[in-house]
N, C-alpha and C positions, 0 to 999 in steps of 0.2 A: 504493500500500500504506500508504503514513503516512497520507493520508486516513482508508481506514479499519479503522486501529488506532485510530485518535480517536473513530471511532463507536462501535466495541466498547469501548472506555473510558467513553464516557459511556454505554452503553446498561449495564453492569456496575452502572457507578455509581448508577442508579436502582432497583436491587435492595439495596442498601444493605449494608452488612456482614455482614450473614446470607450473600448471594452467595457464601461464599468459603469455607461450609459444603461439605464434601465430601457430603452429603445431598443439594445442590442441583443435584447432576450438569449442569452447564451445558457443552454441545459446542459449545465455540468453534469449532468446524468446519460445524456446523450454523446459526451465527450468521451465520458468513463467508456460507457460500451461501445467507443468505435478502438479505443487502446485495447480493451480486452478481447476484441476479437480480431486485432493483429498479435496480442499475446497467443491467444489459442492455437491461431494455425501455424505460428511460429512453433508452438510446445510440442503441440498434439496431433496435427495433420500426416495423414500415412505418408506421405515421399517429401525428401525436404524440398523447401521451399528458398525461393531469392528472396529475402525480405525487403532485398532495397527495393525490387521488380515490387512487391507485393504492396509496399507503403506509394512507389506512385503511380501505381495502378487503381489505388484507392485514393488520393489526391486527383487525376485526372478524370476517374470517376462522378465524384463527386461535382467537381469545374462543367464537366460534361452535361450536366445538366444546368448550368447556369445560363447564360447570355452568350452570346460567341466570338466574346474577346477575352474574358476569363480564360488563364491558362497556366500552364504549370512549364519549366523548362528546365531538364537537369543542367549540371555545371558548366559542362561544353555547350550547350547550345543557348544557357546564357550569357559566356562568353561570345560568341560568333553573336548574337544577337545586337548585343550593349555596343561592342568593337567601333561600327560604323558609327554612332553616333557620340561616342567621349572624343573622336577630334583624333587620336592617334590610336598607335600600337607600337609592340617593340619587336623589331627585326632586322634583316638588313637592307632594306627600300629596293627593294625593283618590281616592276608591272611583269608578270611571264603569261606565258601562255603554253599549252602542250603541243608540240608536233611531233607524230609518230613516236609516241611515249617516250618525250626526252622535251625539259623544260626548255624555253627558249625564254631568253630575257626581250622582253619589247623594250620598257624604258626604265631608267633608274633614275631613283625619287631624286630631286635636285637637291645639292650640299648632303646627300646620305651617305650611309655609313658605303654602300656596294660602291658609290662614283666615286668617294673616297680613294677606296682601297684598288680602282680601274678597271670596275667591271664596267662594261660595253654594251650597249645595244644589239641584240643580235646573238651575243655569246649563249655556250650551253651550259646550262652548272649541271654538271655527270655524276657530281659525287657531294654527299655533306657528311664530314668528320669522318673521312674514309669510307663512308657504306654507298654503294650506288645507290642512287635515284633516277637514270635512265636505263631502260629497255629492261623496266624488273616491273612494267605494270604496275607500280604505285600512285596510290589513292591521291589527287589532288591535295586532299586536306590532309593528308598525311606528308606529301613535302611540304604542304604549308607550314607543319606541324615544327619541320625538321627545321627549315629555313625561319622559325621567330621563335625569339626568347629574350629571357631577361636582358634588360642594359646594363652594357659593359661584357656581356659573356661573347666570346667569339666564334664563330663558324669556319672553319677550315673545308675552302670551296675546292675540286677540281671541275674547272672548266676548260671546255673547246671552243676554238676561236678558228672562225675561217681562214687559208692561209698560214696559220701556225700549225705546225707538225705535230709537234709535241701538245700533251696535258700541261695547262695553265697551272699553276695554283696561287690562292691567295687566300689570306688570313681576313675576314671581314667583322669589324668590332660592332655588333649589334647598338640601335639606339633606338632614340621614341622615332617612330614616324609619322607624319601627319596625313590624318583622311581627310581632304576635302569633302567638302558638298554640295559645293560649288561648281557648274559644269562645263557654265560657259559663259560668259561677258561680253559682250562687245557692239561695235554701232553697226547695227543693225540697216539701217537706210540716213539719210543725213538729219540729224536731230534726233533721231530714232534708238534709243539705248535698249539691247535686249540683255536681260539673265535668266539663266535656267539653274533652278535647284534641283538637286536631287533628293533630297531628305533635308529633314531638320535635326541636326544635331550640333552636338556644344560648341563646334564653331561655326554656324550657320551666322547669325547676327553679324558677326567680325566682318565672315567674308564678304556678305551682302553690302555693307558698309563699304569696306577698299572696293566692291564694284562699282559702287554706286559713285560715289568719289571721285574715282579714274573715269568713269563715262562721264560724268562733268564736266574733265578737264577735259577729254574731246569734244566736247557740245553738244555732250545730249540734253536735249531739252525734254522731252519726253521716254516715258519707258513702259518695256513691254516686259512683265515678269512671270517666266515659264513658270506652272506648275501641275503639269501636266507629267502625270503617274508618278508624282510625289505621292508617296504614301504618310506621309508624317512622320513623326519625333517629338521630340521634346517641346512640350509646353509652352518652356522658358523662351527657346527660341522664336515661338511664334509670336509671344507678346512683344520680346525686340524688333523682330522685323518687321510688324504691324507697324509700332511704334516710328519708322522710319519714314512711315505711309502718313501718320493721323495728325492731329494738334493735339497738345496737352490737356487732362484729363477724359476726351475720347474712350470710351468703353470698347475695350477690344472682344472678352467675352466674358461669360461667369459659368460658373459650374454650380452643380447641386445634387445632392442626393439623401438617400433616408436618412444615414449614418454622418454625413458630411454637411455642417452649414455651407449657406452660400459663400463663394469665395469668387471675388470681384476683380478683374487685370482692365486697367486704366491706362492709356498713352501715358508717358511720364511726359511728351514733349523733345523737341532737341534735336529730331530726326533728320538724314539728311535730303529728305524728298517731300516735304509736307505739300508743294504747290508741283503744277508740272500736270500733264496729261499720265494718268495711268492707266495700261490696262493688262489684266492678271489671265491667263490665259491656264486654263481647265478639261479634264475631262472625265469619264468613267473610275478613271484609277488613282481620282484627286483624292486623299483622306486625310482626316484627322487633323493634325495643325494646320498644315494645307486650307483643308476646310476651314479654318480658324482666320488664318489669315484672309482667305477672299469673303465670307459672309460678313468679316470687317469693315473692308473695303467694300463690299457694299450696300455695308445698312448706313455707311455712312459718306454714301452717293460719293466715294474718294477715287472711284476709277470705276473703269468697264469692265466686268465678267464675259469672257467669252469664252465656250468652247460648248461642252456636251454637262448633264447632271453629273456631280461630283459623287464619291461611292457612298457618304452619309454615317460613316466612322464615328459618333458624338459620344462616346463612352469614354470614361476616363479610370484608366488603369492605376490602384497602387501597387510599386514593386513590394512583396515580402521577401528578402532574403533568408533562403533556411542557412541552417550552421553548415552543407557540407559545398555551399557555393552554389546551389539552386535555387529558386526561385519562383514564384508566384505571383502573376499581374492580376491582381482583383480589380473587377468593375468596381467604383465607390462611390460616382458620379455620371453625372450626363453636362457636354459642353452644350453654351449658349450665345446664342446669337448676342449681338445689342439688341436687335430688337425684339426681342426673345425668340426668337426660332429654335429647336430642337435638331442640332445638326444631323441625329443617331437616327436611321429607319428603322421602321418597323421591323422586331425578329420574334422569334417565339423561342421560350427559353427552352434548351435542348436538340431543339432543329436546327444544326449546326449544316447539315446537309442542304438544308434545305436555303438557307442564308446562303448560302456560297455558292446556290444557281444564281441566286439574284440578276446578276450581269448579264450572264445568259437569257433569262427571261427579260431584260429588258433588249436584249439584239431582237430577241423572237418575236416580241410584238412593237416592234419599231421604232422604238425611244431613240433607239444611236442612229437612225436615219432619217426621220422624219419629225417633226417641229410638230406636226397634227397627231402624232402620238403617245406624246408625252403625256402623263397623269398628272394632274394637279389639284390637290390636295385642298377642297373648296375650304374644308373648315378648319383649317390653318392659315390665314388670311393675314400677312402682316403689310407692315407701313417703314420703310426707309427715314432714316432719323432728320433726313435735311430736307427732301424735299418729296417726302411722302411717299414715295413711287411704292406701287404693289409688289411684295415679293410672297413666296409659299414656303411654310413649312413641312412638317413631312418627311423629311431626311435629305440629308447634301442640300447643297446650292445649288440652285438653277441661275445658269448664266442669264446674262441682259440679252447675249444676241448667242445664237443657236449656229452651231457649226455640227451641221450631218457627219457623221462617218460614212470616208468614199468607201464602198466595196470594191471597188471597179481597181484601186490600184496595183494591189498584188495579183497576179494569176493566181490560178490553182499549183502549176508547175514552180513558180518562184516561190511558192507557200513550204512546198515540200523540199526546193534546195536549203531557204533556211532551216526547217525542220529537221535534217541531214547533216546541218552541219556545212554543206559544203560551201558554201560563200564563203563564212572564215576562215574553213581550212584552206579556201585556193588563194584568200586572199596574204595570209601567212605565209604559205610557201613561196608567194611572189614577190613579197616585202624583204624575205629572207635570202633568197638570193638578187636581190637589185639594191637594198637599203641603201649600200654605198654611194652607187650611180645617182640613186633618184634625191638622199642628202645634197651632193656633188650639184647636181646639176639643176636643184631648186632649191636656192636660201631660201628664197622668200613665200610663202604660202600663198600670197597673190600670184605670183609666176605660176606656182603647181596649177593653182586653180585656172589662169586663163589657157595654161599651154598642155596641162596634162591630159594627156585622152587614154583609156582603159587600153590596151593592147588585144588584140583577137586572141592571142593565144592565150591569153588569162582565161576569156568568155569559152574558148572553145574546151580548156580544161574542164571547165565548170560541167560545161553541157556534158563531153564524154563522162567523167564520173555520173552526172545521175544518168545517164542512160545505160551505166553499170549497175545503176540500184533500178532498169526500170521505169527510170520519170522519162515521159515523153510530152510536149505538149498534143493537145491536140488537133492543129491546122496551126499556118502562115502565122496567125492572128497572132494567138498567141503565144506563140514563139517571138515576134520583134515586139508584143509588150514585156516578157520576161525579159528580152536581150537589154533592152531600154533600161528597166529599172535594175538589172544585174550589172550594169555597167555605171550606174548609178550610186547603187549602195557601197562596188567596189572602191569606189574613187573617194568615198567618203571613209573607209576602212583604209585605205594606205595613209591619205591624210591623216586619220588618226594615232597609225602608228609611227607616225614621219614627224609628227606635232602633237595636237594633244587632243582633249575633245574639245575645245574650244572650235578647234578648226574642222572638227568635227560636225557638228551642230552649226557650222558656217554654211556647211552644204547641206545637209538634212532638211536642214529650215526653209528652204526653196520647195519644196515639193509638200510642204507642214501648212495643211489647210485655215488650221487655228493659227496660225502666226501668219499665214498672209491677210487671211480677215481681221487680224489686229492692225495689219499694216495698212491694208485698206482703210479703217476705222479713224486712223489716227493721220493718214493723208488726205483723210476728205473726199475716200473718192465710194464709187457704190457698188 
C-alpha cells in the first residue's frame, strides 16, 4: 500500500495545482484500480508480459478515446517530435540525402562543425567511428542516429570524394545546429515582399523579423506571407509574429476550457509591419498557430486571407513529461478567434478515423474546387473587429477570396513518378555528377534561372525508369503535360541543391495558384 500511495502522489502531482480543483473530480478509487490491474497482470498473468508495452498500451488507450489530438509519444519520438521546433540540435551540420544506399552530403550547414572540418558538397561519408554506413542497408534514422550527439563529442568520418582515390578521413567536432523555419524571403515582384514559413517554432519570430527587415531594405512595400501547409507550433511564436502584423493591445486570441481559465494574448505593439498591404496566403493543411495567426489578421481587417479553408486544428495541447523522457499532449483548451470564432471543427471523441477522412471528404464533395461548395456554418455568424465584414465559424478560416484546387496540373503518370520516387532520384544523380560544372558555370541564381534549360537526357532517364516500373502515359496529351511539368519540378530541384530553398520557392511560386492571386490582389489587377 505505501508503494502505491507514492504513485498516486506523483501521478497527482503531474496535474499540477489545478488537480485539487473540486471541478477536476478525480476518483482516487478509480486510480487505485487502474494500478492494481497493471499490478495483477504484471504478478499473475500466464506468459510474461512487456510492462512498458503494457503501461502504454493503457495510456494510449485510454487518449484513444478522447479528442484527436490527445496523444501519448515515447522518448524517441518525442525527441524527433520537439527537434524541429526548439531552433536546433546537436551534430555535425550537413543536409544528405541517400543514393543507392550510401549517404551523399547535399549541403553543409554554414560556419558548422562538417565545413569546418572540409566536408564538401557532394562527398560520401562511408563510414562513422569505423563501422560502415554504406551498402549495409541502414535505416535513415539510424545514420541519423550515428551522425548526432552531444556537443563537443566527435565523429571520426570516412569519406569518398570524387577524383580522390583514396578514403578521406576526418575528425568532425559535433555542435548545436540551427533548424530554420524559415523557407524562403524574398521580392517577390517590385514592392512585393514574399515569406514562407514552414512551422512555428522557437525561432520563428526572430527569423520572420530579419525577413521582414531585409525586405525593407529592398522596398518592399507590401507583403505576401506563405502559410500554406504550415501545420503549427508553438503558441509563443504565433503571438510574436501576429504581433508584427497588429497595433498595440490588438487581441490576437484567447483560449478556454473546463479545467483552464480564460487566458488572453494581446499585441504588445512595436512590430515591424503594423501598416503596409498584407496578404497571408492559406490552405487545407493551414493549422493550428497558422490558424492563429491568419483568423488575426483577419478579424482585425489587417490583410487578405487567400487560399482554400484552413484544416480547423483549435485544440490546445499541455505537454506532461513522464520520468523516462515520454510524454503526453493533453487537450486542456480550445483557441479563439478575437472575434470569438472557435478555430477547432467538429470531431466526435474517439472517431479518430473518422477525423482524418475529413480532407478527403471535403475533395469528394467539392470544397477544394468549387467556391459553391463550401459549407457555411449559418449559426456561427461573426463580425470583423474594424469594419464588420461577415466571417463563419465552424472550424479553420475561411479565406476572403477563394483559390480552387487545379486538378488539371499533375497527370496521372507525373503522380506516380513522384510517388516512385523517381524525380528525386534522377534529379540527385544529375546534380551529383554535374555539381561542379553547373556551381562553375552559374554564380548567380538569376543566370541559372534565365539560361538553365533541363537536358533530354535527364527527362529521358526519368521516362525509361518508370517504364521499368510500368508507368506509361496514356496518349500525346499527356505525355508533353508530364514532360512540361517534369522539367519543371526538375529545374526547381537542382536549384535547390545548387542554392537553397529560397531559390527554390523562387521557381515553384510561378506555377502556385494562391500566390499569383495574391499577386494579382495586391497589383490591382483581376
Amino acid at each position: 500500500m505505501k508503494r502505491l500511495s507514492l504513485w498516486l502522489l506523483m501521478a497527482v502531482s503531474l496535474l499540477g495545482a489545478s488537480a485539487q480543483r473540486a471541478d477536476m473530480n478525480i476518483d482516487i478509487n478509480l486510480m487505485r484500480k487502474l494500478q492494481m490491474a497493471q499490478v495483477a497482470i504484471a504478478s499473475l498473468y500466464v506468459d510474461s508480459v512487456d510492462q512498458k508495452k503494457l503501461v502504454e498500451d493503457a495510456i494510449n488507450g485510454m487518449l484513444g478515446k478522447l479528442d484527436p489530438h490527445s496523444s501519448y509519444s515515447d522518448p524517441e519520438e518525442t525527441r524527433k517530435m520537439n527537434e524541429p521546433l526548439e531552433g536546433n540540435f546537436e551534430g555535425i551540420g550537413v543536409q544528405f540525402n541517400l543514393l543507392e544506399d550510401t549517404l551523399v552530403v547535399i549541403q553543409t550547414v554554414s560556419k558548422g562543425p562538417s565545413e569546418k572540418a572540409g566536408i564538401l558538397a557532394g562527398d560520401r561519408i562511408v563510414s562513422v567511428d569505423g563501422q560502415p554506413i554504406a551498402g549495409v542497408k541502414m535505416a535513415r534514422d539510424s545514420i541519423m542516429k550515428k551522425l548526432r550527439g552531444p556537443k563537443g563529442t566527435k565523429a571520426k568520418l570516412g569519406v569518398v570524394r570524387r577524383e580522390v582515390p583514396d578514403t578521406l578521413r576526418f575528425v568532425v567536432t559535433r555542435d548545436k545546429i540551427p533548424v530554420n523555419t524559415l523557407d524562403a524571403a524574398y521580392i517577390i515582384a517590385p514592392g512585393i515582399g514574399y515569406i514562407h514559413l514552414d512551422r512555428f517554432g522557437a525561432t520563428s519570430a526572430a527569423e520572420v523579423r530579419e525577413a521582414i527587415a531585409s525586405l525593407r531594405k529592398e522596398g518592399m512595400k507590401d507583403l505576401i506571407l506563405d502559410l500554406e501547409y504550415n501545420g503549427g507550433g508553438y503558441l509563443g511564436a504565433a503571438i510574436d509574429i501576429a504581433n508584427e502584423f497588429l497595433l498595440a493591445g490588438d487581441l490576437i486570441v484567447y483560449t478556454e476550457g473546463r479545467t483552464s481559465p480564460r487566458s488572453v494574448y494581446n499585441a504588445k505593439g512595436g512590430g515591424l509591419f503594423p501598416e503596409g498591404r498584407l496578404v497571408v496566403l492559406v490552405d487545407e493543411y493551414t493549422a493550428s498557430a497558422a490558424e492563429i495567426v491568419s483568423g488575426a489578421v483577419q478579424d482585425h481587417d489587417r490583410g487578405v486571407i487567400i487560399g482554400r479553408r484552413t484544416f480547423g486544428k483549435g485544440l490546445v495541447q499541455r505537454p506532461i513529461d513522464l520520468s523516462d523522457g515520454s510524454m503526453i499532449r493533453l487537450t486542456v483548451s480550445h483557441y479563439y478567434t478575437p472575434s470569438g470564432r472557435c478555430i477547432q471543427k467538429p470531431y466526435e471523441k474517439g472517431k479518430k478515423d473518422d477525423y482524418g477522412k475529413d480532407l478527403v471528404n471535403r475533395f469528394d464533395h467539392g470544397e477544394l474546387t468549387s467556391a459553391d461548395s463550401i459549407r457555411l456554418d449559418s449559426t456561427k455568424v461573426y463580425r470583423t473587429l474594424r469594419k464588420g465584414r461577415t466571417v463563419y465559424g465552424g472550424g479553420g478560416i475561411m479565406p476572403d477570396i477563394f483559390v480552387p484546387l487545379d486538378t488539371t496540373v499533375y497527370t496521372r503518370t507525373y503522380r506516380l513518378l513522384r510517388s516512385h520516387n523517381l524525380i528525386n532520384d534522377a534529379s540527385l544523380r544529375y546534380i551529383d555528377r554535374h555539381r561542379a560544372d553547373l556551381r562553375k558555370r552559374y554564380r548567380r541564381f538569376e543566370d541559372f534561372d534565365t539560361s538553365f534549360s533541363v537536358p533530354a537526357e535527364l527527362t529521358d532517364s526519368v521516362m525509361a525508369a518508370a517504364r521499368r516500373k510500368k508507368i506509361e502515359p496514356k496518349d500525346e496529351a499527356e505525355l508533353a503535360a508530364t514532360l512540361d511539368q517534369l522539367r519543371f519540378t526538375l529545374k526547381a530541384l537542382i536549384a535547390y541543391d545548387i542554392w537553397d530553398r529560397n531559390e527554390y520557392f523562387r521557381l515553384i511560386n510561378r506555377r502556385n495558384d494562391i500566390v499569383e492571386r495574391a499577386l494579382r490582389e495586391l497589383q490591382g489587377k483581376k
